[in-house]
MIDO-878882 format. One line per field, with one value per residue: residue in one letter; y, x, z of N, C-alpha, C in turn. Coordinates in Angstrom, 3 decimals, always signed. Atoms other than C-alpha are relative to their C-alpha. Layout:
<rs>
res	(A  ...)
n_py	(Y  ...)
n_px	(X  ...)
n_pz	(Z  ...)
ca_py	(Y  ...)
ca_px	(X  ...)
ca_pz	(Z  ...)
c_py	(Y  ...)
c_px	(X  ...)
c_pz	(Z  ...)
</rs>
This chain:
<rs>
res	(X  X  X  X  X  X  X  X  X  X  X  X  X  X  X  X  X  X  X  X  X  X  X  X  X  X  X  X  X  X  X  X  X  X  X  X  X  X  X  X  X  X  X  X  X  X  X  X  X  X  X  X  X  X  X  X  X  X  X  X  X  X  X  X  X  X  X  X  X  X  X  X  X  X  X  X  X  X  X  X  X  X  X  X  X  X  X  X  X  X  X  X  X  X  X  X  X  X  X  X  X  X  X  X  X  X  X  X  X  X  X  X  X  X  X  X  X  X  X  X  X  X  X  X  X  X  X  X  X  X  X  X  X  X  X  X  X  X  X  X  X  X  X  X  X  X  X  X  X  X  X  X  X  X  X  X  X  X  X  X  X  X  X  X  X  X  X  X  X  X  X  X  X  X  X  X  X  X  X  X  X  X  X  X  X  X  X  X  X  X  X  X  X  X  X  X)
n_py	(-1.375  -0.186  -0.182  -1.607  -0.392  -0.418  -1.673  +0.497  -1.216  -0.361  +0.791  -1.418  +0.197  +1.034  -0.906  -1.214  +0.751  +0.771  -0.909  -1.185  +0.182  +0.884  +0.783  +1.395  +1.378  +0.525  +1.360  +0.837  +1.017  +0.348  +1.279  +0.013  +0.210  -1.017  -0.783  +0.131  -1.191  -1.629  -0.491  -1.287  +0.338  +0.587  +0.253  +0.972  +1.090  +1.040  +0.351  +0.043  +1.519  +0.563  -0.602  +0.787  +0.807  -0.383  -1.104  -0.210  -0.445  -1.347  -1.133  -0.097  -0.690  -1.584  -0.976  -1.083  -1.065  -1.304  -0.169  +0.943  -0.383  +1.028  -0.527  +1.022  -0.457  -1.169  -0.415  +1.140  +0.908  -1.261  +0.072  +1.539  +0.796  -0.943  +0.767  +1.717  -0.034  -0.732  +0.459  +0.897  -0.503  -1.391  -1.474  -1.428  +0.204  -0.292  +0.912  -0.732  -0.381  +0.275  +0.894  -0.127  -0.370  -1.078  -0.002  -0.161  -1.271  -1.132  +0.283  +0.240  +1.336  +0.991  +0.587  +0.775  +1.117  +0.522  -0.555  +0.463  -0.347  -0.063  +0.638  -0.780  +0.391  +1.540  -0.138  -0.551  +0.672  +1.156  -0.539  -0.134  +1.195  +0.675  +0.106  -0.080  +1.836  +0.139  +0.025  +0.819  +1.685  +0.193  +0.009  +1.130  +0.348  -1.219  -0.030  -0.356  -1.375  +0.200  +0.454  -1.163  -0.873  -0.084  -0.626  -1.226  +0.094  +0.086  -0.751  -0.742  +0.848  -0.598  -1.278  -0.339  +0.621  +0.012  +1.037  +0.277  +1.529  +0.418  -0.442  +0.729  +1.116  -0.515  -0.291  +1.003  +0.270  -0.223  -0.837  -0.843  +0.071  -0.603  +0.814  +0.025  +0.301  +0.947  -0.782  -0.747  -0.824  -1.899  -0.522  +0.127  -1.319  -0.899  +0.362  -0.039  -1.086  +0.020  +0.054  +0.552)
n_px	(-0.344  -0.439  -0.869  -0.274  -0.638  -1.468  -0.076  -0.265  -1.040  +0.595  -0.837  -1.168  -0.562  -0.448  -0.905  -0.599  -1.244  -0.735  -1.490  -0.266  -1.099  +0.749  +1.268  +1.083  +0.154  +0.790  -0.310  +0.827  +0.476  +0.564  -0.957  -0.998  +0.588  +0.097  -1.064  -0.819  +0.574  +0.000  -0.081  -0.743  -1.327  -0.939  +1.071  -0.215  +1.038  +0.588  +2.107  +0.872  +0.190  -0.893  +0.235  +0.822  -0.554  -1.164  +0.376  -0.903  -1.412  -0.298  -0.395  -1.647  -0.920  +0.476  -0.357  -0.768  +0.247  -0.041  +1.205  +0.778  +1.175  +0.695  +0.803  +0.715  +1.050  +1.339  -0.930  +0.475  -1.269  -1.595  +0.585  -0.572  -1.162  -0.591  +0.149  -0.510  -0.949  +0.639  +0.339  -0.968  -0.630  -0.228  +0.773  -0.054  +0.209  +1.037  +0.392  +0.456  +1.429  +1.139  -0.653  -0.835  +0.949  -0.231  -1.119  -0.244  +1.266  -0.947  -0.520  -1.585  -0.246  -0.015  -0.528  +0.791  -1.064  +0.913  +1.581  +1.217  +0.961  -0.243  +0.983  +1.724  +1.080  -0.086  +1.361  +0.729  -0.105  +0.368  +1.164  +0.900  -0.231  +1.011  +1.332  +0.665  +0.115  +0.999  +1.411  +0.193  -0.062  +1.335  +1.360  +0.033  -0.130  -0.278  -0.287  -1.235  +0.436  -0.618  -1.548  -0.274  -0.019  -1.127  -0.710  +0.495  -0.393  -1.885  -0.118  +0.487  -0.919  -1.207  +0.206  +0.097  -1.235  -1.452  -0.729  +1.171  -0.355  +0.014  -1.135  -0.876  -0.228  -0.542  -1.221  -0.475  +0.016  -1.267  -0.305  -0.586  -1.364  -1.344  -1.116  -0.450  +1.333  -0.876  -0.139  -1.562  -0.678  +0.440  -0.413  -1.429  -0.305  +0.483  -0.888  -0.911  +0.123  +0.239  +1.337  +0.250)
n_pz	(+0.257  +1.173  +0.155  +1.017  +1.005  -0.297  +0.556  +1.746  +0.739  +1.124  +1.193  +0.096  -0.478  -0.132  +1.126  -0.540  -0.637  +0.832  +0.386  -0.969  -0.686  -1.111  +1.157  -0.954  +0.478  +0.541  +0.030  +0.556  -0.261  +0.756  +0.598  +1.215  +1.426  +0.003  -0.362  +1.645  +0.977  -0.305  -1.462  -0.359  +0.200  -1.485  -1.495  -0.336  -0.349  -0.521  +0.289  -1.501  -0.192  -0.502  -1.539  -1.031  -0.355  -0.067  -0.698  -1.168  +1.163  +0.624  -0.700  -0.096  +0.761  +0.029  -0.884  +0.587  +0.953  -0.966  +0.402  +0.899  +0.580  +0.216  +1.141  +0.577  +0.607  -0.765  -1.509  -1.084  -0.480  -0.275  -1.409  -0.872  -0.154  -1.128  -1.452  -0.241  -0.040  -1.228  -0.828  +0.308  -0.381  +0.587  -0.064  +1.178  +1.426  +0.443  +1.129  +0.759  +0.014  +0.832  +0.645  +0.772  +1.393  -0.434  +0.476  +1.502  +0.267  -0.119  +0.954  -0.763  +0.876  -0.466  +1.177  +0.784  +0.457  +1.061  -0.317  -0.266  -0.806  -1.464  -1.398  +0.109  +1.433  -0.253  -1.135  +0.692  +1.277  -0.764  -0.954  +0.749  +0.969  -0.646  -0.133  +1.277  +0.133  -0.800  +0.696  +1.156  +0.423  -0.376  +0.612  +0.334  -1.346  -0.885  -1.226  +0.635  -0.512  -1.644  +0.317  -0.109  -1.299  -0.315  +0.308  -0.421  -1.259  -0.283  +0.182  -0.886  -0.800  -0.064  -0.423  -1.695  -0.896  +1.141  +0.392  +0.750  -0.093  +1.821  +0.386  -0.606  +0.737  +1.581  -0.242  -0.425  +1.343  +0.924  +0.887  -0.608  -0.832  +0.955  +0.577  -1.555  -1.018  -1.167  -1.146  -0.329  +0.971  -0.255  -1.125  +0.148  +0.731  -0.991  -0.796  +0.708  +0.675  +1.107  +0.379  +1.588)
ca_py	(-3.517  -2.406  -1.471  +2.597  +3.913  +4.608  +8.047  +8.576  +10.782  +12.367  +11.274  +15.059  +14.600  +11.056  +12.899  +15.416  +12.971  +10.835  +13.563  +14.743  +13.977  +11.601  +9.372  +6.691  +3.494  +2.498  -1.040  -2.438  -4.567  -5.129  -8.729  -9.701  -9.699  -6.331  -4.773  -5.925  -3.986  -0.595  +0.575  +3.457  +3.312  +1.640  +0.692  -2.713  -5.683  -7.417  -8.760  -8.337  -12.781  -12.486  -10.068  -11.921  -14.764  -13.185  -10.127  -10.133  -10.454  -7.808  -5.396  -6.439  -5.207  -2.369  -0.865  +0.211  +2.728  +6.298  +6.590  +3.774  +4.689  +1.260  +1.583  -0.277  -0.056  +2.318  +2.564  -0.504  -3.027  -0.583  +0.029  -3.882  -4.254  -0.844  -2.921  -6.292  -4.437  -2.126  -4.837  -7.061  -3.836  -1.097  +2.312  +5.512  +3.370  +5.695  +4.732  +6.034  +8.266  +6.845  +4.403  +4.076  +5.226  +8.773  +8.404  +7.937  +10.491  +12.961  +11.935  +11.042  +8.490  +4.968  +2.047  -0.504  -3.554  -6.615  -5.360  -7.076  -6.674  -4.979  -7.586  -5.346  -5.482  -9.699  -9.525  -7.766  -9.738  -13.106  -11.797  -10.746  -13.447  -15.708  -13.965  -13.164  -17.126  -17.579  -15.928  -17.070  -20.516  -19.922  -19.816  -23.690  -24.411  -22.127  -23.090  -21.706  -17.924  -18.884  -19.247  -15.122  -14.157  -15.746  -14.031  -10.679  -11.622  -12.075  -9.130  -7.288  -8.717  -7.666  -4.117  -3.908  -5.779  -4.472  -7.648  -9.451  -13.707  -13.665  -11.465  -13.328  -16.338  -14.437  -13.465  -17.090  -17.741  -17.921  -15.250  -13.119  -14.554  -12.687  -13.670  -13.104  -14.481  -16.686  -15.020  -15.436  -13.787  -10.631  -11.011  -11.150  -8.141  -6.133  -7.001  -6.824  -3.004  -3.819  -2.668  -3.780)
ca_px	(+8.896  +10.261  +13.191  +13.969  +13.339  +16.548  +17.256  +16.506  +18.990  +17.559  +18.896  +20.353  +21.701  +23.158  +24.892  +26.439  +27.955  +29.116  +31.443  +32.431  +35.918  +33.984  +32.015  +29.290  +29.193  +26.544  +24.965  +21.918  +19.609  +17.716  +18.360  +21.310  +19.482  +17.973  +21.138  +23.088  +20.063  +20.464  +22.437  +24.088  +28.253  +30.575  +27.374  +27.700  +25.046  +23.803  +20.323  +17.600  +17.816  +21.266  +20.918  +18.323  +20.845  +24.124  +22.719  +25.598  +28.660  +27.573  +27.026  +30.686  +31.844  +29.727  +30.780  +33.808  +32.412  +32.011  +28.586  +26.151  +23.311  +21.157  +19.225  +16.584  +13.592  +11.435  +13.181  +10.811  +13.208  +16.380  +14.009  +14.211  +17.640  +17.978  +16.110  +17.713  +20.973  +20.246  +19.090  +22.639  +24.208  +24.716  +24.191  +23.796  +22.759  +20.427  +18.713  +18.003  +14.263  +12.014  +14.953  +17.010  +13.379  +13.792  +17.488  +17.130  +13.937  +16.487  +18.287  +21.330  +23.477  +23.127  +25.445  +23.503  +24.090  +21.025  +17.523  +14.922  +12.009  +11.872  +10.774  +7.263  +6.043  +7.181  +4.381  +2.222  +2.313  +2.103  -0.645  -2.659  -2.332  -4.064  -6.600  -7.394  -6.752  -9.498  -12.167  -12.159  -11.815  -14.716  -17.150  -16.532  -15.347  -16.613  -14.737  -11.446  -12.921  -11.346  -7.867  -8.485  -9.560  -6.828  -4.503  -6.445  -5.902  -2.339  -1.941  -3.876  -1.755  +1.521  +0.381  -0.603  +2.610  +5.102  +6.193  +5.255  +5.275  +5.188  +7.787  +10.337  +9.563  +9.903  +13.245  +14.280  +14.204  +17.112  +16.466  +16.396  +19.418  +22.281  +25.427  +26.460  +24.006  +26.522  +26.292  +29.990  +30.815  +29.114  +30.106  +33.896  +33.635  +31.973  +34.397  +37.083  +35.759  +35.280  +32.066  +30.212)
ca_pz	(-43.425  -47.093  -48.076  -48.498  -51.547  -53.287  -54.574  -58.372  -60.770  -63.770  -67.179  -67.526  -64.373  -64.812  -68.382  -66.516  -63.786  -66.545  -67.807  -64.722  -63.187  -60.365  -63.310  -61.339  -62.299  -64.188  -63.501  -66.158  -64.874  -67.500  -69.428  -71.771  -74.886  -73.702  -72.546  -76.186  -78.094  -76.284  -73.226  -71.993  -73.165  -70.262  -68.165  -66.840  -66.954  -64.510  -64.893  -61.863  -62.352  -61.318  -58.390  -57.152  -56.847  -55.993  -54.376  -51.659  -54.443  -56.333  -53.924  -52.747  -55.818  -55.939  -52.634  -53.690  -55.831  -54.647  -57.005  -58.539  -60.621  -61.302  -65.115  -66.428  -68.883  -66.866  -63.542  -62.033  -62.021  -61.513  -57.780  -57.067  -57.870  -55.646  -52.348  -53.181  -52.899  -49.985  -48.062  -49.096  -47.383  -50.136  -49.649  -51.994  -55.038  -57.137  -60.131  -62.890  -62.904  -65.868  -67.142  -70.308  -72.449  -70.684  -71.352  -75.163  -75.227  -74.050  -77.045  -75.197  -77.349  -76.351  -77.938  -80.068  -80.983  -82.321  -82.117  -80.425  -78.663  -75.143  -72.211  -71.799  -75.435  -75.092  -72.360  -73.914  -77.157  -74.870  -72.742  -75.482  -78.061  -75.114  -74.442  -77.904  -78.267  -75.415  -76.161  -79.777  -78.998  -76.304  -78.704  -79.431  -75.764  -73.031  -70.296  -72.316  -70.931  -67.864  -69.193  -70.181  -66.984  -65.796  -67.624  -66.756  -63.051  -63.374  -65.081  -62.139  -60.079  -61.381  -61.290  -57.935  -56.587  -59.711  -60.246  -63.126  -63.421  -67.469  -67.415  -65.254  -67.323  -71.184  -69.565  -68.922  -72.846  -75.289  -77.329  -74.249  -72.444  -74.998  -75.608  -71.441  -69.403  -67.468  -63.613  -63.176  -66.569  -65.590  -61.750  -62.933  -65.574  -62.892  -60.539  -63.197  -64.554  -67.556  -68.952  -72.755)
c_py	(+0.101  +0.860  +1.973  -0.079  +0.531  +1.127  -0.024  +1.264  -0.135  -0.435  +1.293  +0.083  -1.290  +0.761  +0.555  -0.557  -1.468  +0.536  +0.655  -0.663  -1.675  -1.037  -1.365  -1.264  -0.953  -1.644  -0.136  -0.967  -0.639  -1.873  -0.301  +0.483  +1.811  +1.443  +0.148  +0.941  +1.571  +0.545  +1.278  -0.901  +0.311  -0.420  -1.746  -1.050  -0.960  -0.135  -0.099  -1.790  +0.159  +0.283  -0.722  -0.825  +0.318  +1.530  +0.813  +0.574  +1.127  +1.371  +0.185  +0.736  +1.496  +0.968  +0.674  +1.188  +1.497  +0.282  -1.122  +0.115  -1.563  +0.504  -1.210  +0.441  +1.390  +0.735  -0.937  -0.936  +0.528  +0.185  -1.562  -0.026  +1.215  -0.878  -1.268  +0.953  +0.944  -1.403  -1.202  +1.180  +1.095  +0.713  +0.825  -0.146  +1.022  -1.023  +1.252  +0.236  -0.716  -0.776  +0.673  +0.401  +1.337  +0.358  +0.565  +1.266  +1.253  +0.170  +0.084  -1.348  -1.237  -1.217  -1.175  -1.111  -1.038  +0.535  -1.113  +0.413  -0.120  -1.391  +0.577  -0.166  -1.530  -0.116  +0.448  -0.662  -1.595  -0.026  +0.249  -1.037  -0.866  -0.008  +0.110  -1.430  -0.685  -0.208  -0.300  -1.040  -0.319  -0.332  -1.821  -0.621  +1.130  +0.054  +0.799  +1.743  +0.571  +0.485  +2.103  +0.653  -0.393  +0.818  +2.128  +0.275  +0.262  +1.674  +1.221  +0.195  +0.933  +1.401  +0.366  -0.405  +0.261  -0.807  -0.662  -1.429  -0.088  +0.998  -0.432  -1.244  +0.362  +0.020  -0.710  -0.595  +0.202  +0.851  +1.466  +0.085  +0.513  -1.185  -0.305  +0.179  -0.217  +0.756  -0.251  +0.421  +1.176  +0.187  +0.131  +1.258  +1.205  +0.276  +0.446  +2.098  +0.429  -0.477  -0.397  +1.345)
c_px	(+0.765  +0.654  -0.190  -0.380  +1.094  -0.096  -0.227  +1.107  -0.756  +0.889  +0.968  +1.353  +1.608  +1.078  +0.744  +1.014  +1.156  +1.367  +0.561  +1.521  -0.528  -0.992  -0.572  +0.343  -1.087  -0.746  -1.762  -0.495  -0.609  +0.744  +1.039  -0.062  -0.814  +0.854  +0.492  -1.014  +0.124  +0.584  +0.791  +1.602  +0.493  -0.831  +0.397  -1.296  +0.077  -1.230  -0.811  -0.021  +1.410  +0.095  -0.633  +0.677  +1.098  +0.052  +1.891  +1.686  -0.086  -0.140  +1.320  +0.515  -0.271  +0.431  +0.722  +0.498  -0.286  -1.983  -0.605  -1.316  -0.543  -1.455  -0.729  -0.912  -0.347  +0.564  -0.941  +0.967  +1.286  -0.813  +0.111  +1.229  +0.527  -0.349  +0.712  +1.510  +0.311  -0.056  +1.479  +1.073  +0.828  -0.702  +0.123  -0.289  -0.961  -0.535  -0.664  -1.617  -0.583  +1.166  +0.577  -1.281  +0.216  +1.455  +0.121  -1.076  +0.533  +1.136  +1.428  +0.728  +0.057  +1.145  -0.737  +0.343  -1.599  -1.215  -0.858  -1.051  +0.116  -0.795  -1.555  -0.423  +0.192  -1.611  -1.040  -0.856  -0.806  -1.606  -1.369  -0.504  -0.717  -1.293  -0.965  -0.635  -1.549  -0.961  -0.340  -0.740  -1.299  -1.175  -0.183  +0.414  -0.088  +0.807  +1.371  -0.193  +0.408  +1.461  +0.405  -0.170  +1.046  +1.387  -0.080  +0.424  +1.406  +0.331  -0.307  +0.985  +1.330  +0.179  -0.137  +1.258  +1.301  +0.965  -0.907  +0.580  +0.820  +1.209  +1.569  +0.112  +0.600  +1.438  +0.717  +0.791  +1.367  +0.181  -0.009  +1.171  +0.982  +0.997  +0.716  -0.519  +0.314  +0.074  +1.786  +1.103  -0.371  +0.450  +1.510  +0.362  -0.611  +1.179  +1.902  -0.301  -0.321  -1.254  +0.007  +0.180)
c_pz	(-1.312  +0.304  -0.500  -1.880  -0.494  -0.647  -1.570  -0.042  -1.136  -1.044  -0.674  +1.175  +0.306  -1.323  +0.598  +0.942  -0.948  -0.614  +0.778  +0.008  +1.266  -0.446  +0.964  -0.912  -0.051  -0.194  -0.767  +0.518  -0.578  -0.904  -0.945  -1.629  +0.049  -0.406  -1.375  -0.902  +0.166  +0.988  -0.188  +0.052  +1.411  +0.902  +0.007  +0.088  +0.690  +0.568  +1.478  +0.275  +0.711  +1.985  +0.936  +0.802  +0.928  +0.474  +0.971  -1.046  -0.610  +0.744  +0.765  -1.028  -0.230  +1.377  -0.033  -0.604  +0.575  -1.009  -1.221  -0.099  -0.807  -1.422  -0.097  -0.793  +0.125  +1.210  +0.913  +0.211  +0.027  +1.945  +0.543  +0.408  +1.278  +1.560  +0.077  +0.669  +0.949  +0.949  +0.102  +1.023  -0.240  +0.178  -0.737  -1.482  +0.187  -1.681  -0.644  -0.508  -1.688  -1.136  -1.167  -0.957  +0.401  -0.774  -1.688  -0.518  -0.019  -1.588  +0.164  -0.767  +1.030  -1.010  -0.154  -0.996  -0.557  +0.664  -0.003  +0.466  +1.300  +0.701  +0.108  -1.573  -0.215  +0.479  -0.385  -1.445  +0.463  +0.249  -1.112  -1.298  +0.954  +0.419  -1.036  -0.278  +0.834  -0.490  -1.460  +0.056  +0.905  -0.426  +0.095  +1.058  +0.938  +1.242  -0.439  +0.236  +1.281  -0.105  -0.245  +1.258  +0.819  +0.089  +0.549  +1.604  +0.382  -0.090  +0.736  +0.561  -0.287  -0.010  +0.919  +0.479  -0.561  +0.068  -1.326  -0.898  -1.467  +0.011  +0.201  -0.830  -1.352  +0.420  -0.184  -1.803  -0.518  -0.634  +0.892  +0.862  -0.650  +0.319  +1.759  +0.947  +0.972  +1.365  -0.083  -1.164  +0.277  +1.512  -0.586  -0.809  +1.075  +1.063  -0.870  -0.183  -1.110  -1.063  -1.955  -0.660)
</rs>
């Protein structure tokens, strides 16, 4: 049986409780190296790799809170980290509807720090570069036609199940781990209050 969906909040809406008297507390799931290029000011990071791990701790710290709005990209992985953390025993997370690209579309300031490339165009880049690579190289080995449909499969795959392998791995990388990757540097500033 799956986990509730969790409530979304609009990115007008999420504005509006930000300046209120009662301000949510903003938690990034997106990765380090993500988070450092673009987030919403005082939001907190901690990456859908950590949650995964430490599910239970951070929704300890998160209970405390009277309102937690969960951001990410799009609002797909902001919905994981909503069931991982639901099912750890938090209640009333929302998440933010169509992520931090909605956010900035609204033209809501974000603070900005080194520019890279999102996680999804990584994937994208990966993904396509192999199969390009493929069929090329098919011509002179055909069994190497395999290696794209492979990739095509996968890619099925993580659409139907919105998960997505190549993406979990790009993540793993150095140039997407930032400067505070460490799980108990981000459980401790979370815990502490003290957002990037």
């Amino acid at each position: 049986m799956n986990a509730p969906t969790a409530a979304a909040i609009t990115s007008t809406e999420l504005r509006t409780l930000l300046k209120s008297v009662t301000s949510a507390r903003v938690v990034d799931v997106r990765t380090p190296a993500e988070f450092d290029t673009a987030h919403i000011a005082g939001s907190y990071n901690v990456p859908l790799d950590v949650l995964n791990k430490h599910g239970a701790a951070v929704a300890e710290q998160l209970a405390q809170d009277h309102d937690v709005v969960l951001v990410c990209r799009s609002g797909q992985r902001s919905a994981q980290a909503a069931q991982l953390l639901a099912k750890e025993g938090l209640t009333g997370g929302r998440t933010l509807d169509k992520g931090i690209v909605d956010w900035e579309g609204q033209g809501f300031a974000v603070k900005r720090g080194t520019q890279r490339w999102e996680l999804e165009r990584q994937v994208r880049l990966v993904a396509g570069s192999v199969v390009l690579s493929s069929v090329l190289g098919s011509v002179a080995v055909p069994r190497l036609k395999w290696v794209a449909a492979g990739i095509g499969a996968g890619l099925t795959y993580a659409a139907a199940s919105n998960t997505c392998a190549m993406a979990a791995l790009l993540a793993k990388l150095p140039y997407n781990r930032g400067a505070t990757s460490d799980a108990a540097t981000l459980l401790s500033r979370l815990g502490a209050g003290s957002s990037a």
